[in-house]
C-alpha positions as MATLAB code, in Angstrom:
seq = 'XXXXXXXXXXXXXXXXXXXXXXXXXXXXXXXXXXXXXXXXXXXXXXXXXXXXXXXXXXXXXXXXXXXXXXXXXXXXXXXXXXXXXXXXXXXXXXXXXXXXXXXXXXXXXXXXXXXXXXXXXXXXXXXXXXXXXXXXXXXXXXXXXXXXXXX';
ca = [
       0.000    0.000    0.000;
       2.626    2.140    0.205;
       3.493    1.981   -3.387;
       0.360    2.282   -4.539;
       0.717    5.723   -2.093;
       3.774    6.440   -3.356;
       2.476    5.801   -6.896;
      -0.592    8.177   -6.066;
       1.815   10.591   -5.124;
       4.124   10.578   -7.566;
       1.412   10.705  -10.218;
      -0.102   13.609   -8.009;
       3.298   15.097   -8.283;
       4.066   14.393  -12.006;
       0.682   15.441  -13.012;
       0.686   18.867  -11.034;
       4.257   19.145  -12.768;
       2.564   18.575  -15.919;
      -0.305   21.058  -15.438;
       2.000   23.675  -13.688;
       4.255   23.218  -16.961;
       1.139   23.461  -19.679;
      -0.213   26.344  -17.556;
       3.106   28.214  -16.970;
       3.737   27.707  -21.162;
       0.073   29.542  -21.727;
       0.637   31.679  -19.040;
       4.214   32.705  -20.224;
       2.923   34.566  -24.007;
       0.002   36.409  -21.967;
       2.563   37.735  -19.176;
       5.162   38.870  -21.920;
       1.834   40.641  -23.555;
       1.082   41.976  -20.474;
       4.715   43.343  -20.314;
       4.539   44.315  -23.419;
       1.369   45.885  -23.193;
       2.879   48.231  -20.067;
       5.912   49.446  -21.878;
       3.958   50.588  -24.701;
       1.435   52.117  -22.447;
       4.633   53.547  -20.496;
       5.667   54.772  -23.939;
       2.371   56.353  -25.554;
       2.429   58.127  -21.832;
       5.579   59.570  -22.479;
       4.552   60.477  -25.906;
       1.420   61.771  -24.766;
       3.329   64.475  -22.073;
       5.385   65.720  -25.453;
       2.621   66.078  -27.534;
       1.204   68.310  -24.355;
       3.828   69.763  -24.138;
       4.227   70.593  -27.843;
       0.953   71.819  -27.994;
       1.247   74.264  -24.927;
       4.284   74.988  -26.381;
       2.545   75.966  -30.205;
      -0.031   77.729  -28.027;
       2.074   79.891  -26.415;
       3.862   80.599  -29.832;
       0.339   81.174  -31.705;
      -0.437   84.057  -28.655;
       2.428   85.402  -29.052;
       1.979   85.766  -32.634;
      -1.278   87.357  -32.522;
       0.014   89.830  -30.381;
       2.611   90.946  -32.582;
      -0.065   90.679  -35.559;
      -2.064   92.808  -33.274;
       1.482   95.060  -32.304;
       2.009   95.153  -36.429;
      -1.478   96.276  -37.153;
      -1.647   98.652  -34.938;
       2.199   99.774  -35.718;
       0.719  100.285  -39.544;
      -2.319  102.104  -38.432;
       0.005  104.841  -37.090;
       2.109  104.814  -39.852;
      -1.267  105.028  -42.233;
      -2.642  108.104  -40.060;
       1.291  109.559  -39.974;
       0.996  109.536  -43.718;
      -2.358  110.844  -43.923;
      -1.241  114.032  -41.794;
       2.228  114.283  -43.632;
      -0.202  114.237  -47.292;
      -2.169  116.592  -45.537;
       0.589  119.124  -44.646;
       2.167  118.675  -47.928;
      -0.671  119.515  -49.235;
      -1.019  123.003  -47.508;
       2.574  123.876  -48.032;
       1.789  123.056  -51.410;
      -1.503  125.804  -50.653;
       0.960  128.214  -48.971;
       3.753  128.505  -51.592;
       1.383  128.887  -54.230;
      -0.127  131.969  -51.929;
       3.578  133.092  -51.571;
       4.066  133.147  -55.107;
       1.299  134.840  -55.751;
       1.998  137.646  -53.106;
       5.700  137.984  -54.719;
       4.547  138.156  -57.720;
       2.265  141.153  -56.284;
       5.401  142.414  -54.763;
       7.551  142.323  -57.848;
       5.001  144.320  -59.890;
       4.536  146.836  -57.065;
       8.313  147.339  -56.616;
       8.885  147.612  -60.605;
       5.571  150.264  -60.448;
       7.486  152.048  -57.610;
      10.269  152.621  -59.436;
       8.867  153.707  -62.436;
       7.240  155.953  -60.364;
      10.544  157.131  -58.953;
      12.238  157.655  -62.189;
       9.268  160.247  -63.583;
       9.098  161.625  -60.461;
      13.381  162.676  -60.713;
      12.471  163.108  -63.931;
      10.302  165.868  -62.958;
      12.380  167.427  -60.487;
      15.377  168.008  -62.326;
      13.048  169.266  -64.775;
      11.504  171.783  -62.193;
      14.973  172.583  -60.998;
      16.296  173.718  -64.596;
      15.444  177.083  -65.310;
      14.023  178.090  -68.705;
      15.750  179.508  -71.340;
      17.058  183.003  -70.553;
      14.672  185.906  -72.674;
      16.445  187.968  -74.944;
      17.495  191.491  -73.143;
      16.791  191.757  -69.534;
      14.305  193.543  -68.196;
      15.253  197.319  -66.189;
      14.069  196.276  -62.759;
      11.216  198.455  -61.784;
      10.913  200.872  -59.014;
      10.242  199.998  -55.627;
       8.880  202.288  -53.311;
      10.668  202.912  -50.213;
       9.932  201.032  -46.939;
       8.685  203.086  -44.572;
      11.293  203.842  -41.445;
      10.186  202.125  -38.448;
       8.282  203.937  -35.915;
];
């Protein structure tokens, strides 16, 4: 009876060997899945915090290019209202010259009249200050009465 104990054993033993082995061989493929499976899930985790981090990274790039867009618009608004008052200003110096002309034109024909004026007007006095021609004989110079004496 002890053999057949022994036996019972031993097949207890060689069979639980046996099923340990067949379950261990379909238990080995689904643990190195299972390992498998967490490293890639370690890996699209780490891939997952770049991509955040890209795309925090773009956002912060995309604000700060719509605030210089907004910084360059606003930059060529000035320049567009800096250009409408320098047009502007041109456009009365343009206004004033063209007044200025005008007025030395004016001036020009007033001082050219002035000295026209000037000339006739020596003209005229050296005229005035030549005396006519002489007449002929000279005249006796007529009697004058006598001043009375003073009282």
């Amino acid at each position: 009876m002890n053999r057949v104990i022994a036996a019972a054993i031993l097949g207890l033993v060689i069979g639980g060997g046996l099923t340990w082995g067949a379950m261990y061989g379909q238990l080995q493929p689904a643990l190195e899945r299972a390992a498998k499976a967490d490293a890639s899930r370690e890996e699209a985790g780490k891939a997952t915090k770049a991509l955040e981090d890209q795309l925090k990274g773009a956002k912060d790039a995309a604000a700060k290019a719509e605030a210089a867009t907004k910084a360059a618009e606003q930059s060529a608004k000035e320049a567009k209202d800096q250009l409408a008052a320098a047009t502007s200003a041109k456009t009365a110096a343009e206004k004033a010259a063209g007044d200025l002309k005008a007025q030395l034109s004016q001036a020009v024909a007033a001082k050219e009249a002035a000295e026209k004026a000037l000339d006739e007007a020596k003209k005229a006095a050296a005229a005035a200050a030549t005396p006519p021609n002489p007449p002929a004989t000279p005249a006796a110079p007529a009697a004058t009465p006598a001043a009375p004496a003073a009282q």
